[in-house]
Each structure stands twice: as structure tokens, then as C-alpha cells.
mmCIF file of the N, C-alpha and C atoms, coordinates in Angstrom:
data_MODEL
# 
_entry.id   MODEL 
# 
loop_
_atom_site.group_PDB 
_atom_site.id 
_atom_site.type_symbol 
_atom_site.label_atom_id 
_atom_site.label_alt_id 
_atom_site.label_comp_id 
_atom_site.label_asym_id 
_atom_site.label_entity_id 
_atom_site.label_seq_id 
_atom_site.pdbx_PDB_ins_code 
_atom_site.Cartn_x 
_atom_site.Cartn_y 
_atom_site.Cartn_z 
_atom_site.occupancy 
_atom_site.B_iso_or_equiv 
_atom_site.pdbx_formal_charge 
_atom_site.auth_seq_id 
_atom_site.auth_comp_id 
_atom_site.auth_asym_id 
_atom_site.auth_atom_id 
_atom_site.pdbx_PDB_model_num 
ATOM 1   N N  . UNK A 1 1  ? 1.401   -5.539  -0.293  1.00 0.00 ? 1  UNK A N  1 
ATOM 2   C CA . UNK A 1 1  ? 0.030   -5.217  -0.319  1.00 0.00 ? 1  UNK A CA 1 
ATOM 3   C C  . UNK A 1 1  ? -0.282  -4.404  -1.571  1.00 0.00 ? 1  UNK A C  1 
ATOM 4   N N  . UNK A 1 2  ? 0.344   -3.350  -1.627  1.00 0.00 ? 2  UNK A N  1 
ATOM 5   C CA . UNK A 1 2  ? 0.319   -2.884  -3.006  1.00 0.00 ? 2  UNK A CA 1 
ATOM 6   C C  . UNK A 1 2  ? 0.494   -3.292  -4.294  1.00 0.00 ? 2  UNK A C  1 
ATOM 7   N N  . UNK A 1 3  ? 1.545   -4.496  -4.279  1.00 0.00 ? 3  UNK A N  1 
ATOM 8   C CA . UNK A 1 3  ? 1.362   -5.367  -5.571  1.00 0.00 ? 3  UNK A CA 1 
ATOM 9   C C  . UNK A 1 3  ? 0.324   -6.343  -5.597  1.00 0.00 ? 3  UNK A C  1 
ATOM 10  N N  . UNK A 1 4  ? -0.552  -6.920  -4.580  1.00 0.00 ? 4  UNK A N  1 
ATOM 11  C CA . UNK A 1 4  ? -1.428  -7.303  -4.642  1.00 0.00 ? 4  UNK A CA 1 
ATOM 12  C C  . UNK A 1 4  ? -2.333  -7.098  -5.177  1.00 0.00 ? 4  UNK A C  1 
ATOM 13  N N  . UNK A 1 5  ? -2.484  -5.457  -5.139  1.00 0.00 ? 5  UNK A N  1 
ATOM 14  C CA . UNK A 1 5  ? -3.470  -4.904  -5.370  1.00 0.00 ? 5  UNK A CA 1 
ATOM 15  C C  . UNK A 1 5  ? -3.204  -4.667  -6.644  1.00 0.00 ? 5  UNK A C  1 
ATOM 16  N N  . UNK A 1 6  ? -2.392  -4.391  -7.055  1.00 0.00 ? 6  UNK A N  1 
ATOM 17  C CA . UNK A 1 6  ? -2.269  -3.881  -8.738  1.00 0.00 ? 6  UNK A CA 1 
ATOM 18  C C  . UNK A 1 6  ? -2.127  -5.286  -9.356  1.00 0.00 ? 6  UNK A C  1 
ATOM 19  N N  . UNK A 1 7  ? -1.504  -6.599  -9.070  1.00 0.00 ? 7  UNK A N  1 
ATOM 20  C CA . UNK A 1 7  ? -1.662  -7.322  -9.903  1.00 0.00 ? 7  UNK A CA 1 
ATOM 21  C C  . UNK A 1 7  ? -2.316  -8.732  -9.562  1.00 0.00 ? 7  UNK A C  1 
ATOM 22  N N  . UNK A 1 8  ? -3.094  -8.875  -7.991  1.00 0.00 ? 8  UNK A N  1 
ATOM 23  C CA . UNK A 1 8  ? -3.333  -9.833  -7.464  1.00 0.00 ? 8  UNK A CA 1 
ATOM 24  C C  . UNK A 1 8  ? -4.658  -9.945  -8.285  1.00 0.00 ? 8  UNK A C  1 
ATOM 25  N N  . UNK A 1 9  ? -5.060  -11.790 -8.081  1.00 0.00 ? 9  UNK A N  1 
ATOM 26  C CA . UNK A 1 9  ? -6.774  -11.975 -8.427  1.00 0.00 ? 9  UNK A CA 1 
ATOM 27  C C  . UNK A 1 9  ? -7.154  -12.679 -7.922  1.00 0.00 ? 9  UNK A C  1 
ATOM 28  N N  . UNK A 1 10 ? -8.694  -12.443 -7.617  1.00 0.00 ? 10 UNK A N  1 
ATOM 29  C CA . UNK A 1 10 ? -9.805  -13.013 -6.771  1.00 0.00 ? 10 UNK A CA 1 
ATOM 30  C C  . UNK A 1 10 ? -9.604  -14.544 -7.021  1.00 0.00 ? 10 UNK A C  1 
ATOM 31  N N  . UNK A 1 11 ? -10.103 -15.666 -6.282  1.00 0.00 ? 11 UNK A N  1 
ATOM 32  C CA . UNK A 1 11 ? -10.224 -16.939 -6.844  1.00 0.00 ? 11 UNK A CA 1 
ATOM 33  C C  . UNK A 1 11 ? -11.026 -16.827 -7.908  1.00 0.00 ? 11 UNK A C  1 
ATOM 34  N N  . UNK A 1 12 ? -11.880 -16.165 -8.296  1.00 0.00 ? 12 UNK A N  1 
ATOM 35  C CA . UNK A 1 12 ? -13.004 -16.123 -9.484  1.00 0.00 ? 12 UNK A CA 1 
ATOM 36  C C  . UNK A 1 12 ? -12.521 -15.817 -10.671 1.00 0.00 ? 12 UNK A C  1 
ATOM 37  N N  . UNK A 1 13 ? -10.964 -14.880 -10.774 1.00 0.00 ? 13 UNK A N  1 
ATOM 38  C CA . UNK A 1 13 ? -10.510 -14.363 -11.653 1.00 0.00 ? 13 UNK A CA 1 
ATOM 39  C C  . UNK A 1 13 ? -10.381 -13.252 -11.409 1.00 0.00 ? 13 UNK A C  1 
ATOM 40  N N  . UNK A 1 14 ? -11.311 -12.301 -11.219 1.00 0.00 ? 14 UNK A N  1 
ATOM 41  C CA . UNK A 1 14 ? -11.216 -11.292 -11.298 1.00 0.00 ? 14 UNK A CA 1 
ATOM 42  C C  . UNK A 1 14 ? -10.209 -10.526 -10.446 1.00 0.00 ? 14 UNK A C  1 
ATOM 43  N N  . UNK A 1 15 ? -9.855  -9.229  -11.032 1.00 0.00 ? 15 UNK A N  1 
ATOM 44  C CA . UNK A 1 15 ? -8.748  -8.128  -10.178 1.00 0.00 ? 15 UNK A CA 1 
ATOM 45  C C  . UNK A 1 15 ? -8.426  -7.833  -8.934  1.00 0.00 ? 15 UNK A C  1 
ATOM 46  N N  . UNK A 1 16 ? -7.885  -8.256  -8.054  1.00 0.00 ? 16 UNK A N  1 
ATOM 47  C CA . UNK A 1 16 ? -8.214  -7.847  -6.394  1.00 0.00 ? 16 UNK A CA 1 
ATOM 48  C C  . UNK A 1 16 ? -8.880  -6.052  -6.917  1.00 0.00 ? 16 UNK A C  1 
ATOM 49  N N  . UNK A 1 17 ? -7.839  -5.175  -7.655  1.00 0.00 ? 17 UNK A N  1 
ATOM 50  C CA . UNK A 1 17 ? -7.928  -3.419  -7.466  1.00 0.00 ? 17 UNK A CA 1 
ATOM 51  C C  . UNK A 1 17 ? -9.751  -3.428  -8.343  1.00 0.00 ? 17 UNK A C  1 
ATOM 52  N N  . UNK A 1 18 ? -10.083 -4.537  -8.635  1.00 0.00 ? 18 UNK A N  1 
ATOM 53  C CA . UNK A 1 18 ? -11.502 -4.558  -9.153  1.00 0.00 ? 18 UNK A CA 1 
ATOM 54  C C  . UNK A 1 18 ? -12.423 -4.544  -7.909  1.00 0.00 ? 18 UNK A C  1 
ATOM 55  N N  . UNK A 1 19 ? -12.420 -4.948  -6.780  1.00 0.00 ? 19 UNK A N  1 
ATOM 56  C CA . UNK A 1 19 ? -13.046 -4.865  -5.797  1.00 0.00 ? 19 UNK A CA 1 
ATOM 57  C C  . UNK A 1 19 ? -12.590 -4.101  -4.770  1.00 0.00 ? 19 UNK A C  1 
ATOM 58  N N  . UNK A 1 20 ? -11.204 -3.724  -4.683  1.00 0.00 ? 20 UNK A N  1 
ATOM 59  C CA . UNK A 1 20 ? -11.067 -2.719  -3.277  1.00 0.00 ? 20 UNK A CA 1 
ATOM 60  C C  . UNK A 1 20 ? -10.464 -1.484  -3.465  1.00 0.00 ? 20 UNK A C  1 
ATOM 61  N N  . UNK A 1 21 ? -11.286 -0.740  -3.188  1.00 0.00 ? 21 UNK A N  1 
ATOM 62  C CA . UNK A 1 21 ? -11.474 0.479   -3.273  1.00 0.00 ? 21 UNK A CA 1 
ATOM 63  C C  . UNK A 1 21 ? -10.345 1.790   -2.700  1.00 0.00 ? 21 UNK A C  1 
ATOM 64  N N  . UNK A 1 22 ? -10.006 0.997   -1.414  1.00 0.00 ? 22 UNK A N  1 
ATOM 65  C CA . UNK A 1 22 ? -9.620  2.144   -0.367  1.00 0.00 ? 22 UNK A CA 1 
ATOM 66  C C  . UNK A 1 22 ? -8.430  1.189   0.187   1.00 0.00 ? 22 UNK A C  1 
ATOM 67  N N  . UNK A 1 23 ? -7.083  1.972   0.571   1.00 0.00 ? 23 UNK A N  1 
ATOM 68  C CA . UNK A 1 23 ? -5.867  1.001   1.636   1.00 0.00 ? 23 UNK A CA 1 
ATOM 69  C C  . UNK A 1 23 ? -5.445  2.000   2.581   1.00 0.00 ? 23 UNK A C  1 
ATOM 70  N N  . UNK A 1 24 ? -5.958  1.516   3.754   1.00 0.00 ? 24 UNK A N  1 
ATOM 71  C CA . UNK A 1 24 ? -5.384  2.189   4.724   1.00 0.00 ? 24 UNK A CA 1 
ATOM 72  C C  . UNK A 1 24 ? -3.643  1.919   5.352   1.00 0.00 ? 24 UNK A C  1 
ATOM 73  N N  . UNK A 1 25 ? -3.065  2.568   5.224   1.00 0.00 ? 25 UNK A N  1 
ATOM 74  C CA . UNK A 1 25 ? -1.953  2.715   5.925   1.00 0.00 ? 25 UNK A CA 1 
ATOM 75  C C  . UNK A 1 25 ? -1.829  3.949   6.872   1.00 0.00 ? 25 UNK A C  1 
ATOM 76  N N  . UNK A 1 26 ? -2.136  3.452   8.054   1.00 0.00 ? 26 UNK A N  1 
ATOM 77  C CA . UNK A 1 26 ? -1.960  3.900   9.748   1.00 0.00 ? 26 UNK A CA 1 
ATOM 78  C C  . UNK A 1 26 ? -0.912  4.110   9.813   1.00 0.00 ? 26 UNK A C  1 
ATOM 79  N N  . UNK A 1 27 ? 0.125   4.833   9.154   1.00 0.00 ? 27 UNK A N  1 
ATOM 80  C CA . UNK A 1 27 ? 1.255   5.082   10.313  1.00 0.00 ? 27 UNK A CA 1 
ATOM 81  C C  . UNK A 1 27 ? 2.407   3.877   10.479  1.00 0.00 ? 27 UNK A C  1 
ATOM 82  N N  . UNK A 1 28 ? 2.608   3.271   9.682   1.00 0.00 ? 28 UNK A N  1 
ATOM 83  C CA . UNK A 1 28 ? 3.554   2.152   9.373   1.00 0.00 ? 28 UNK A CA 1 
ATOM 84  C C  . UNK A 1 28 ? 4.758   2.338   10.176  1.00 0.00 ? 28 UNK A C  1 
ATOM 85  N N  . UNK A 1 29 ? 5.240   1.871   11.090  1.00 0.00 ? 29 UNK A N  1 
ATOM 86  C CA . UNK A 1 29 ? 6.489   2.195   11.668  1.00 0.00 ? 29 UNK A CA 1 
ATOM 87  C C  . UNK A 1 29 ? 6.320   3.189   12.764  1.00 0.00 ? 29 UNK A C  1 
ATOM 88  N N  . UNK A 1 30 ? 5.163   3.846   13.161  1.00 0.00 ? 30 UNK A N  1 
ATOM 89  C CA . UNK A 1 30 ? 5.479   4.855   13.432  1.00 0.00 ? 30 UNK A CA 1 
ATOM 90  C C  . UNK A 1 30 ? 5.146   5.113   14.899  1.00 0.00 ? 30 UNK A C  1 
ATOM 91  N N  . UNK A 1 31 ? 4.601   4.049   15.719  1.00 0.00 ? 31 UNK A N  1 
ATOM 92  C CA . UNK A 1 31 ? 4.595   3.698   16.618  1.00 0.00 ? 31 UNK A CA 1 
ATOM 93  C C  . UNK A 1 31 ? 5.675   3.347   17.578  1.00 0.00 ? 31 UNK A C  1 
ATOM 94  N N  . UNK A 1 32 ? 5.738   1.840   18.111  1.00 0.00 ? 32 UNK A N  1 
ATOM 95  C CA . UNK A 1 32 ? 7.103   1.291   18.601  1.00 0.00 ? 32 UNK A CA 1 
ATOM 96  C C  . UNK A 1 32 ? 8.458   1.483   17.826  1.00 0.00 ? 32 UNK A C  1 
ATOM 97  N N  . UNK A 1 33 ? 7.799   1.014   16.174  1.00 0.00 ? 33 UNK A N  1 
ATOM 98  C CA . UNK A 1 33 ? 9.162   1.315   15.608  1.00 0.00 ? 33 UNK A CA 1 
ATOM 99  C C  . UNK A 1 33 ? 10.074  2.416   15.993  1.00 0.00 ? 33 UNK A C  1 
ATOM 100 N N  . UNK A 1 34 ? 9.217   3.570   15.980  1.00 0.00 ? 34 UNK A N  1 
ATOM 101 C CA . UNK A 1 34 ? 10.238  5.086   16.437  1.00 0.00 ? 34 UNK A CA 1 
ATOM 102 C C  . UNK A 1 34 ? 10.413  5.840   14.900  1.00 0.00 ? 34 UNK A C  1 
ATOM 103 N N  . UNK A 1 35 ? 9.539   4.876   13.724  1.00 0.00 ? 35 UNK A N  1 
ATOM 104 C CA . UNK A 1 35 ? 9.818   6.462   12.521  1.00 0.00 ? 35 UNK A CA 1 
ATOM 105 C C  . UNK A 1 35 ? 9.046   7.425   12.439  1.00 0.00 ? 35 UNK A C  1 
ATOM 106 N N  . UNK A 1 36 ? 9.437   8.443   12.178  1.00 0.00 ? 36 UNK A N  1 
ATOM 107 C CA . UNK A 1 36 ? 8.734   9.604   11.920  1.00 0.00 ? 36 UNK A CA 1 
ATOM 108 C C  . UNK A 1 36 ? 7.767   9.031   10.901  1.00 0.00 ? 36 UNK A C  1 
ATOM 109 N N  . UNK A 1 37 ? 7.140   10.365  11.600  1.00 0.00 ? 37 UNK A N  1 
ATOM 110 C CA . UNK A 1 37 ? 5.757   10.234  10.693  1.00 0.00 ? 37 UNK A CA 1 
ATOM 111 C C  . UNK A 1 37 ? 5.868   10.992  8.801   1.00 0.00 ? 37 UNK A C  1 
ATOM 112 N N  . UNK A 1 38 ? 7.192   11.904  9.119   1.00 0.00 ? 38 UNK A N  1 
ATOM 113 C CA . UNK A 1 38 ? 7.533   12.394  7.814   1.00 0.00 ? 38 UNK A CA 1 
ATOM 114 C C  . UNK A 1 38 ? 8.076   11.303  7.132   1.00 0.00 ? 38 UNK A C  1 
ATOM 115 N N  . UNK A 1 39 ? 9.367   10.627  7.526   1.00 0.00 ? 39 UNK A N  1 
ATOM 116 C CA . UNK A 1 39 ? 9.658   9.708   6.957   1.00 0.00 ? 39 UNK A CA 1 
ATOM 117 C C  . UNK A 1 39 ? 9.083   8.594   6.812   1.00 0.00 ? 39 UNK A C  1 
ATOM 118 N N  . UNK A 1 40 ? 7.879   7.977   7.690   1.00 0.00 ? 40 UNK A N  1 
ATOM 119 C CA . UNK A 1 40 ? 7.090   7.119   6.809   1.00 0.00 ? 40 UNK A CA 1 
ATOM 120 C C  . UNK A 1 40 ? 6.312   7.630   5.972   1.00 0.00 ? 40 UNK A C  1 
ATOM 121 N N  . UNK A 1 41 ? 5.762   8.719   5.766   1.00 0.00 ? 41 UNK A N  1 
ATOM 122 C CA . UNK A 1 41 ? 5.638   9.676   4.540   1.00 0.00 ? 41 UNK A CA 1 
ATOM 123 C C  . UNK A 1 41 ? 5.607   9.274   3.062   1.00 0.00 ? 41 UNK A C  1 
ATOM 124 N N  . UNK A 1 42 ? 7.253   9.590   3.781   1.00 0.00 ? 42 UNK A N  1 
ATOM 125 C CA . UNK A 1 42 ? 7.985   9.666   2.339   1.00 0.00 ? 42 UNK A CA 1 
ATOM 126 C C  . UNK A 1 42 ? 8.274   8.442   1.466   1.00 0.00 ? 42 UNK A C  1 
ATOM 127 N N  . UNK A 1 43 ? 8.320   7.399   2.742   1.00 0.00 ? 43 UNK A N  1 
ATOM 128 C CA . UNK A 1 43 ? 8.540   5.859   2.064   1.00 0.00 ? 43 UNK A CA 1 
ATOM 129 C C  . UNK A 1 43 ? 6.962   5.385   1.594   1.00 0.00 ? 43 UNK A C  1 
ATOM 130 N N  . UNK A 1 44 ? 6.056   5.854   1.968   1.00 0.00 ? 44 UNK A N  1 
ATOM 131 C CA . UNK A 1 44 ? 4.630   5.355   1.572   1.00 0.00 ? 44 UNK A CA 1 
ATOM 132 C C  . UNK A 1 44 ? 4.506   5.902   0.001   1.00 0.00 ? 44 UNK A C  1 
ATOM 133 N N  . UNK A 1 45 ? 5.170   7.343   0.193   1.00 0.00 ? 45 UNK A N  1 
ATOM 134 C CA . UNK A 1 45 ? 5.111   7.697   -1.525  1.00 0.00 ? 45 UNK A CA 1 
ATOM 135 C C  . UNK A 1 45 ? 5.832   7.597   -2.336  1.00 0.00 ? 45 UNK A C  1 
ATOM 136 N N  . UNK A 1 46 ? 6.753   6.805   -1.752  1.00 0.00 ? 46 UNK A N  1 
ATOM 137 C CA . UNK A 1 46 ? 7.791   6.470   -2.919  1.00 0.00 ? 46 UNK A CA 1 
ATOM 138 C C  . UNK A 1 46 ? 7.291   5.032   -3.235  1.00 0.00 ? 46 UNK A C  1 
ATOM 139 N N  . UNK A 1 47 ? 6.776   4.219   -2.298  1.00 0.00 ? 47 UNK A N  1 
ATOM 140 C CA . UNK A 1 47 ? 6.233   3.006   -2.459  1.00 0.00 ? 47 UNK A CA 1 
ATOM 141 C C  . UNK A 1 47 ? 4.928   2.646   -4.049  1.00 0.00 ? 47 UNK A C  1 
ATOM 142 N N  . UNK A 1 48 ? 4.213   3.652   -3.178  1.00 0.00 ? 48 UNK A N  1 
ATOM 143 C CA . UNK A 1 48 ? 3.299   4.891   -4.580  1.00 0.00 ? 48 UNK A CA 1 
ATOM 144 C C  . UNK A 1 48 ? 3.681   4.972   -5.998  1.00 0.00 ? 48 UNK A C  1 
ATOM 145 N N  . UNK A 1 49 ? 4.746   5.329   -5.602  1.00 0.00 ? 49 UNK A N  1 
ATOM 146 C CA . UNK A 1 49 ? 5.556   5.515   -7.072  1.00 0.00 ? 49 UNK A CA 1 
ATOM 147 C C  . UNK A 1 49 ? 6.020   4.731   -7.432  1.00 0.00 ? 49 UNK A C  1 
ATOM 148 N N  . UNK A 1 50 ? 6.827   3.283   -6.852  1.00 0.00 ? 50 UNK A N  1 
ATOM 149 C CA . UNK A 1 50 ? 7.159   2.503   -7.726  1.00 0.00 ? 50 UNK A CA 1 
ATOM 150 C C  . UNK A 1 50 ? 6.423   1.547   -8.055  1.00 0.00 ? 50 UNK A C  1 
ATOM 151 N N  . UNK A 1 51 ? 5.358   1.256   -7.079  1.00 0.00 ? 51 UNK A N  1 
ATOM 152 C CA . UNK A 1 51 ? 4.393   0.631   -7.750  1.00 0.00 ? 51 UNK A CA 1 
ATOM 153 C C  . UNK A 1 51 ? 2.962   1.034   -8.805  1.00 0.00 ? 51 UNK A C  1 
ATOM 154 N N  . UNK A 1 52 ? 2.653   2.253   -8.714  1.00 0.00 ? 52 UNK A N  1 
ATOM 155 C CA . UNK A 1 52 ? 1.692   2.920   -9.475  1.00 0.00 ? 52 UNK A CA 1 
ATOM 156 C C  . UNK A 1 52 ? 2.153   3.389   -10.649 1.00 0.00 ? 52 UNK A C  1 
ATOM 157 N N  . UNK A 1 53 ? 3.482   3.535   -11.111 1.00 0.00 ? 53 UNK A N  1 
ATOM 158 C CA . UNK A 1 53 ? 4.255   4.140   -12.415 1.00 0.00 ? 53 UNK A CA 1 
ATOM 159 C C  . UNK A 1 53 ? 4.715   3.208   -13.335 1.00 0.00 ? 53 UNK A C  1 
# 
């Protein structure tokens, strides 16, 4: 989802990150899975980081 966003495009051409604004991530795992909410955390910002750097 995140590379989508940084390098996906509309059928028109244009940027998916040209039109969407906001990504919610609820808590990934953190339900049934059983991860912490720290450690999905930490994997959301490392995710962050390797895709935003």
C-alpha cells in the first residue's frame, strides 16, 4: 500500500500520492493476530522508513 502510494498511477496518469491524502492503518495485526500494539508500532515505522527515505 505504501509503494502504491509513492509510486503507483491513476489510469489518467497521474500520481496515486497526487490524490490521497491520508492512510489509515488501524492496528495491523493487532487484533486476532495477538501483536502488540507497540510492536505494530514499530513495524509501521520502520515500514515509514523504508519506504519514505
Amino acid at each position: 500500500m505504501l509503494r502504491l502510494w509513492r509510486d503507483g498511477a491513476l489510469p489518467d496518469g497521474r500520481p496515486v500520492r497526487d490524490d490521497v491524502r491520508r492512510i489509515a492503518l488501524p492496528g495491523l495485526g493487532t487484533g486476532v493476530g495477538g501483536l502488540s500494539p507497540v510492536v505494530c508500532a514499530q513495524q509501521v515505522g520502520a515500514a515509514l522508513d523504508d519506504v519514505l527515505s
